[in-house]
C-alpha positions in Angstrom: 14.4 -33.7 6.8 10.9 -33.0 6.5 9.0 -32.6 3.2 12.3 -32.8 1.2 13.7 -29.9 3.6 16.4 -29.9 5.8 15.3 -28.9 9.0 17.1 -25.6 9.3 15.3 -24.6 6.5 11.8 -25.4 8.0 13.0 -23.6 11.4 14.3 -20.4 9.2 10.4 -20.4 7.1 8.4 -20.7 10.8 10.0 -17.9 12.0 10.1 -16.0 8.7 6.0 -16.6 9.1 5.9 -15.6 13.2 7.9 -12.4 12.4 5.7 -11.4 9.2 2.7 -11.9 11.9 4.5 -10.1 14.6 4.8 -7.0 11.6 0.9 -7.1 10.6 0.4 -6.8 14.3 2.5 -3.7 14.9 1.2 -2.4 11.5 -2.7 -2.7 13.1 -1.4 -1.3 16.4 0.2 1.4 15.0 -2.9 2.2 12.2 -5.3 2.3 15.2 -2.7 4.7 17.4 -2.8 7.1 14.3 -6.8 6.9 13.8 -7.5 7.4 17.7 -5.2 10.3 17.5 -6.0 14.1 17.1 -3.0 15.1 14.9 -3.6 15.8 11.2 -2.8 12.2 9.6 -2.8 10.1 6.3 -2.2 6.6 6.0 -1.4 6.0 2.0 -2.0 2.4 1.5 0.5 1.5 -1.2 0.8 -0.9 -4.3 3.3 -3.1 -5.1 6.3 -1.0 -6.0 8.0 -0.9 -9.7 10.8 1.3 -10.5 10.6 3.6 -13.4 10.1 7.1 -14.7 7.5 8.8 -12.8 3.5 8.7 -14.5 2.3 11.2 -12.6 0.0 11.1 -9.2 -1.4 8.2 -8.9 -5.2 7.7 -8.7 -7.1 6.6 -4.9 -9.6 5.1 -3.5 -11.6 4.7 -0.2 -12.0 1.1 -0.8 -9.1 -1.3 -1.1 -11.7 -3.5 -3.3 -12.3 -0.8 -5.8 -11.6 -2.1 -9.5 -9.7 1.5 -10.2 -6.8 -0.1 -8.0 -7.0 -3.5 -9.6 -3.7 -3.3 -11.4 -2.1 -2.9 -7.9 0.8 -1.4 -9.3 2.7 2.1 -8.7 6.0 3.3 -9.2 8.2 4.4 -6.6 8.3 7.6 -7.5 5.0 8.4 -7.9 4.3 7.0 -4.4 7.0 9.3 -3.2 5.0 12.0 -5.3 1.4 11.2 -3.6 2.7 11.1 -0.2 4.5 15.0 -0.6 0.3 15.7 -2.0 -1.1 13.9 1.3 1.2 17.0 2.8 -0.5 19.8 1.3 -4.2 18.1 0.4 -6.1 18.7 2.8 -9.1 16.5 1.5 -6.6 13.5 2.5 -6.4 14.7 6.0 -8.1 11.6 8.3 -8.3 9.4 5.0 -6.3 6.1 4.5 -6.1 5.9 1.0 -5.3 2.9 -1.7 -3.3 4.0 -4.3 -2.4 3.1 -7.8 -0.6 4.2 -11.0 -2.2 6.7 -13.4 -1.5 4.9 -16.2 -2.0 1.5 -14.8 -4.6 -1.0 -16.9 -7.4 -0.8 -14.2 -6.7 3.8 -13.8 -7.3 3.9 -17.3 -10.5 1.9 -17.9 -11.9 3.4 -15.2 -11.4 6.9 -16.6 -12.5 5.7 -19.7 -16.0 4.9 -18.1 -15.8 7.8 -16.2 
């Protein structure tokens, strides 16, 4: 045992960590395949998921440290909803944008300033 854990269990979290490693790795490969490419391309840089009845397109930003996305929260469906958008908006062509809910905390107050 080691910390109060069987051993199995510390084996099973290591490689639980080395495979999470080995996925942001392919996910930086594959990001800097799509940039270098000459294809028409949009990487939509998601929230953390909630279901739910859509809320409409969610609101995006440039910069993942933009308070408008503090609330880090979309619903499926309106991910689903801006990613059929990327398809036909051509200002998101060569953009990687962070999303986030319309109606999220952080959308809202930011529209209210705006």
């Amino acid at each position: 045992m080691l910390a109060g854990q069987p051993v199995e269990a510390v084996e099973d979290q290591m490689l639980a960590r080395l495979a999470r490693v080995g996925d942001i790795d392919d996910q930086v490969e594959a990001c800097r395949r799509v940039f270098a490419s000459d294809t028409r391309w949009t990487v939509v840089r998601g929230s953390d998921l909630e279901e739910g009845e859509s809320q409409g397109l969610p609101v995006w930003s440039r910069h993942v440290g933009d308070p408008i996305l503090a609330a880090n929260r979309t619903r499926r469906v309106d991910f689903a909803l801006f990613m059929v958008e990327a398809l036909v908006n051509d200002a998101l062509v060569h953009e990687a944008p962070a999303i986030v809910g319309c109606r999220t905390s952080s959308a809202l107050a930011h529209a209210q300033r705006a």
